[in-house]
C-alpha positions in Angstrom: -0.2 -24.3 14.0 3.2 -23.8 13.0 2.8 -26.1 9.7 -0.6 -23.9 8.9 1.4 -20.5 8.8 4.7 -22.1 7.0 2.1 -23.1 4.3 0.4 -20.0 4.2 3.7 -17.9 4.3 4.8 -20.1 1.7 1.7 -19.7 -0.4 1.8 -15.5 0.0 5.4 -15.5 -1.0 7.2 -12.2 -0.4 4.8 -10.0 -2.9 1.9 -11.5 -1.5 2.9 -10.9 2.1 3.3 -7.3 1.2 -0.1 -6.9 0.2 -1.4 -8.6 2.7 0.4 -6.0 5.1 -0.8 -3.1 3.0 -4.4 -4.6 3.1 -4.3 -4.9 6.4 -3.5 -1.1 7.2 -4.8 0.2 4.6 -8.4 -1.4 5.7 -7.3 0.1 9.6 -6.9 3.2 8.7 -10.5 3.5 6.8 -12.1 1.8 9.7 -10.2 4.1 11.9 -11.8 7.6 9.8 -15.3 5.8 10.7 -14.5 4.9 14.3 -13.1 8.0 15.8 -14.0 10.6 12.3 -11.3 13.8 12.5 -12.3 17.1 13.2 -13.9 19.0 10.2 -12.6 20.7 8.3 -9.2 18.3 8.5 -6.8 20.2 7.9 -5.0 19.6 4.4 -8.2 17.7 3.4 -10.6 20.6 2.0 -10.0 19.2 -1.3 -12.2 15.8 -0.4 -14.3 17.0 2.0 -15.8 19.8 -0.3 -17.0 16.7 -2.3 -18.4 14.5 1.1 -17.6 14.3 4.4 -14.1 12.1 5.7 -15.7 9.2 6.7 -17.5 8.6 3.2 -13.5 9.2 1.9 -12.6 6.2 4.6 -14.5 3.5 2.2 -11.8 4.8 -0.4 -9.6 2.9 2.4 -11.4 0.3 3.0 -12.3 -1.0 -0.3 -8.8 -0.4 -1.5 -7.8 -2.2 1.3 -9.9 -5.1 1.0 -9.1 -5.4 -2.7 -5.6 -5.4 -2.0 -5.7 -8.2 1.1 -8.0 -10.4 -1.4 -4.8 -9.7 -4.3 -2.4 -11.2 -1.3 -3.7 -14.3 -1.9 -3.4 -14.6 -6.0 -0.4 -16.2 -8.2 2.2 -13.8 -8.7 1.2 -11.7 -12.3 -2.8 -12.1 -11.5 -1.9 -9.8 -8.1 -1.9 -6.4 -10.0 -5.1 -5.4 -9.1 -3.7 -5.0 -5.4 -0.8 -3.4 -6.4 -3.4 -0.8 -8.3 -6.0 -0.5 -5.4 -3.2 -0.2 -3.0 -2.1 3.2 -4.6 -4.7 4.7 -5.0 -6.1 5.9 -1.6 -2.3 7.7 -1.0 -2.4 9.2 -4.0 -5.8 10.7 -3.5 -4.7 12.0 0.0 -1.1 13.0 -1.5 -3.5 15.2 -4.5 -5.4 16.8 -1.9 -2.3 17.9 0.1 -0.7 19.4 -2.5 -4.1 21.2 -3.6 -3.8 23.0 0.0 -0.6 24.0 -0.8 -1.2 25.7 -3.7 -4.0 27.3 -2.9 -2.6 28.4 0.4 -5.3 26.9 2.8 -2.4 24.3 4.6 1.3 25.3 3.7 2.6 22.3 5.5 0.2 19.8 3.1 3.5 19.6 0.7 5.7 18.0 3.1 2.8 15.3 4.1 2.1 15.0 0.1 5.8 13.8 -0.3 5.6 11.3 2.3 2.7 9.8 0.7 4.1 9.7 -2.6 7.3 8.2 -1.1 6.8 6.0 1.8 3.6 5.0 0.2 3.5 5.6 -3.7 6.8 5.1 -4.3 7.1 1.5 -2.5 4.1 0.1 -3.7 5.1 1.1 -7.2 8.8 -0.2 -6.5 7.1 -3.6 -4.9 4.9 -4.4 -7.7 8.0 -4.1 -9.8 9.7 -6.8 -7.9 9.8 -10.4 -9.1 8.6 -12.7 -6.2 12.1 -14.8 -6.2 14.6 -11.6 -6.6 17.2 -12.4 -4.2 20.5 -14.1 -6.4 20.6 -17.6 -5.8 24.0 -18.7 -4.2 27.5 -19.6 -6.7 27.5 -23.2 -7.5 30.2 -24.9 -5.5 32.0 -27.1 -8.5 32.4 -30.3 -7.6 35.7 -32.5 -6.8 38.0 -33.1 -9.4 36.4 -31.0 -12.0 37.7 -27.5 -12.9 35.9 -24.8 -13.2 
């Protein structure tokens, strides 16, 4: 079991394993809008809902979701398309919020638009910007006898 995952870890690499997490949640919290839908109207959300109800919004989730997990699993430079679905659901939500704030239905919409933009946005922009072997590889010891 152990060999499996080293082999699939090793396959994902590091931006693969971060769309896998993000597919993962992402896909969650659409299933979640279906399983147990919010009250209506969601506060924040008048925006989308004006256009169909929040559970038709969770597929936005889903798909993205799914379309990001499938990415996971791609060579590094083919895995955009994740990177891509993977934003868009925040910044939908993150639109919205900011929508209720300026038209004065849900004041505290601009602090939750800001989070999406940054702890969701804003890292998946900064991860697809990251080369899968980023980390400095270690100084060359010289060897014996020769100078350096």
């Amino acid at each position: 079991m152990k060999g499996a995952l080293r082999q699939v870890r090793a396959h994902l690499g590091l931006r693969g394993t971060f769309l896998l997490i993000l597919g993962i949640g992402k896909t969650s919290f659409g299933i979640g809008f279906i399983v147990e839908p919010p009250p209506e109207p969601a506060p924040g959300l008048a925006l989308l809902t004006h256009f169909c109800p929040l559970t038709s919004w969770a597929w936005l989730w889903i798909i993205a979701g799914v379309v990001t997990l499938g990415s996971a699993f791609l060579q590094v430079g083919r895995d955009g398309a994740g990177f891509v679905a993977a934003l868009i659901p925040p910044s939908v939500w993150a639109v919205a919020y900011t929508a209720a704030v300026l038209d004065g239905s849900y004041p505290r919409g601009g602090i939750v638009a800001i989070w999406y933009l940054t702890s969701h946005v804003g890292v998946i922009m900064w991860a697809a910007g990251v080369p899968e072997h980023s980390v400095p590889a270690p100084p060359r010891r010289a060897r014996k006898g020769v100078a350096g």
